[in-house]
MARVODREN-698538 format. One record per residue (C-alpha): residue in three letters; x, y, z. Coordinates in steps of 0.02 Angstrom, whole numbers. Example, Ala and Ser with C-alpha at 12.3 -4.5 7.8 and 13.67 -1.06 7.14 Angstrom:
BEGIN
- vexvo; u; v; w
- Ala; 615; -225; 390
- Ser; 684; -53; 357
END
This chain:
BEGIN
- vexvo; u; v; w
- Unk; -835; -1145; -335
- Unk; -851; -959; -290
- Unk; -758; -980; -130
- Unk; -601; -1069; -212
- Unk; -598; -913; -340
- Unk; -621; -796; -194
- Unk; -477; -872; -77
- Unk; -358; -883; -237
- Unk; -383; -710; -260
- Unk; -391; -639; -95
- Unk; -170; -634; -94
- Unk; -183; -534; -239
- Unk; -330; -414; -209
- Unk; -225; -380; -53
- Unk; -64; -370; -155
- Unk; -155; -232; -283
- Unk; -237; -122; -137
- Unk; -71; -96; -30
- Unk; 15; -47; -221
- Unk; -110; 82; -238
- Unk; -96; 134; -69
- Unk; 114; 168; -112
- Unk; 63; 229; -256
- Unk; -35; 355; -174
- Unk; 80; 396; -79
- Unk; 198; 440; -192
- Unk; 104; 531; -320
- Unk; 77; 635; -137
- Unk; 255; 667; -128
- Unk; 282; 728; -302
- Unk; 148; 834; -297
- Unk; 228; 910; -138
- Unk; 410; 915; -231
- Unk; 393; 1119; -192
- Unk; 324; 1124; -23
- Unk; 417; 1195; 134
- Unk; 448; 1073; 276
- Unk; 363; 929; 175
- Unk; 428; 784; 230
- Unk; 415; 633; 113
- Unk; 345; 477; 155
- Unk; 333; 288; 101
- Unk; 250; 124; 147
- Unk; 369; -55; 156
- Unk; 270; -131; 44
- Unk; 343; -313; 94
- Unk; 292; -277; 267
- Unk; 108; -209; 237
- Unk; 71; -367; 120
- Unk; 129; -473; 260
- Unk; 30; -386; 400
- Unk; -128; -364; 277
- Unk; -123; -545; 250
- Unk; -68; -616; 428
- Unk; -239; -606; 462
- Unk; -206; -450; 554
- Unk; -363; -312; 522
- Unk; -297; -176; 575
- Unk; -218; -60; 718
- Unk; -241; -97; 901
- Unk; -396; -47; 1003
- Unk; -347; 97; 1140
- Unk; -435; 40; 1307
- Unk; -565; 147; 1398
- Unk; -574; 153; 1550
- Unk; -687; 266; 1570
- Unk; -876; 282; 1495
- Unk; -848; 473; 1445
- Unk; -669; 429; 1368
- Unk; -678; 478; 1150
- Unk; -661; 340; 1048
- Unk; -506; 320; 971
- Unk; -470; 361; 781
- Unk; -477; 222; 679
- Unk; -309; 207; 562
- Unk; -314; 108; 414
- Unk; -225; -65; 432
- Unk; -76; -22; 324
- Unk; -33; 140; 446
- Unk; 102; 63; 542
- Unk; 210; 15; 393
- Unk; 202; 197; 311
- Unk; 376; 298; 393
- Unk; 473; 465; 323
- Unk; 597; 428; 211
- Unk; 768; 469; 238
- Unk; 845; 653; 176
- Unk; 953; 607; 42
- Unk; 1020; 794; 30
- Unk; 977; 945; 144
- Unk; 890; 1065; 81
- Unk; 845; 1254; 138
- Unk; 640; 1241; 152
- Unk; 660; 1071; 267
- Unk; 575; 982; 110
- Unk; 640; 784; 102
- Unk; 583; 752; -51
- Unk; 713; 705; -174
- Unk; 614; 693; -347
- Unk; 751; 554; -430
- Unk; 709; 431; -285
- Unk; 522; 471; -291
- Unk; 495; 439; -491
- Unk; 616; 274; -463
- Unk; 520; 224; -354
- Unk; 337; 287; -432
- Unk; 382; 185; -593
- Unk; 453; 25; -500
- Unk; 287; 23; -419
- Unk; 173; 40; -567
- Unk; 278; -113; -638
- Unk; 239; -212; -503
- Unk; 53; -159; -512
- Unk; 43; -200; -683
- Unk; 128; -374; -674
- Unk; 5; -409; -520
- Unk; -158; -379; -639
- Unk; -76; -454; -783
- Unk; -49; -617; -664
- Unk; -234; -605; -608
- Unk; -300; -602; -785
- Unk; -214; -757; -829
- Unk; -243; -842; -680
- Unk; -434; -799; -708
- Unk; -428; -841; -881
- Unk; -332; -1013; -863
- Unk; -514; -1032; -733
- Unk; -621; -1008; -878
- Unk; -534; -1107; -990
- Unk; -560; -1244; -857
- Unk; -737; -1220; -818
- Unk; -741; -1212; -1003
- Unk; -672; -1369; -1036
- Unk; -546; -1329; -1170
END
């Protein structure tokens, strides 16, 4: 039973983790509304929840091919789908962020994070009314 809850919650765990990770990123950006060359950034959400779940676990692996050769750093998984987003109006300090877009955008993804936990308490509490048996 505890691997059927696990696998139909494993989508949405995924789901909630890259929303945090945008959301992170941009509370980041409005924090650095005032910076000088700040350039603002954003993850494609639809593109991170397809690579976290396409059984993908991360970044590629840089070959050595040599023993004394560093390791290379470790991104996290969602790394390639995070870009700069586009200057919507230039500005003198080389800052891109553009605080309209980022609060749109801030409060469209707390929505979405909110509608993704509210769907994972009723899907867990349609479970216990089954197990239940009500």
């Amino acid at each position: 039973m505890k691997s059927r809850l696990d696998s139909a919650l494993q989508f949405h765990q995924t789901a909630l983790n890259v929303q945090a990770r945008r959301q992170q990123m941009l509370a980041s950006n409005i924090a650095n509304a005032d910076t000088p060359n700040y350039k603002a950034r954003d993850l494609d959400f639809a593109a991170a929840l397809k690579g976290a779940t396409g059984g993908r676990s991360g970044p590629l692996a840089l070959a050595g091919t040599s023993a004394r050769h560093l390791p290379g750093g470790q991104g996290t998984p969602l790394e390639p789908h995070v870009g700069y987003r586009g200057e919507f109006q230039a500005s003198v300090d080389g800052n891109t962020v553009n605080m309209d877009v980022e609060r749109a955008a801030f409060a469209e993804n707390s929505v979405q994070y909110e509608a993704s936990v509210t769907f994972i308490n009723s899907l867990l509490r349609g479970m216990q009314t089954a197990i239940n048996g009500q």
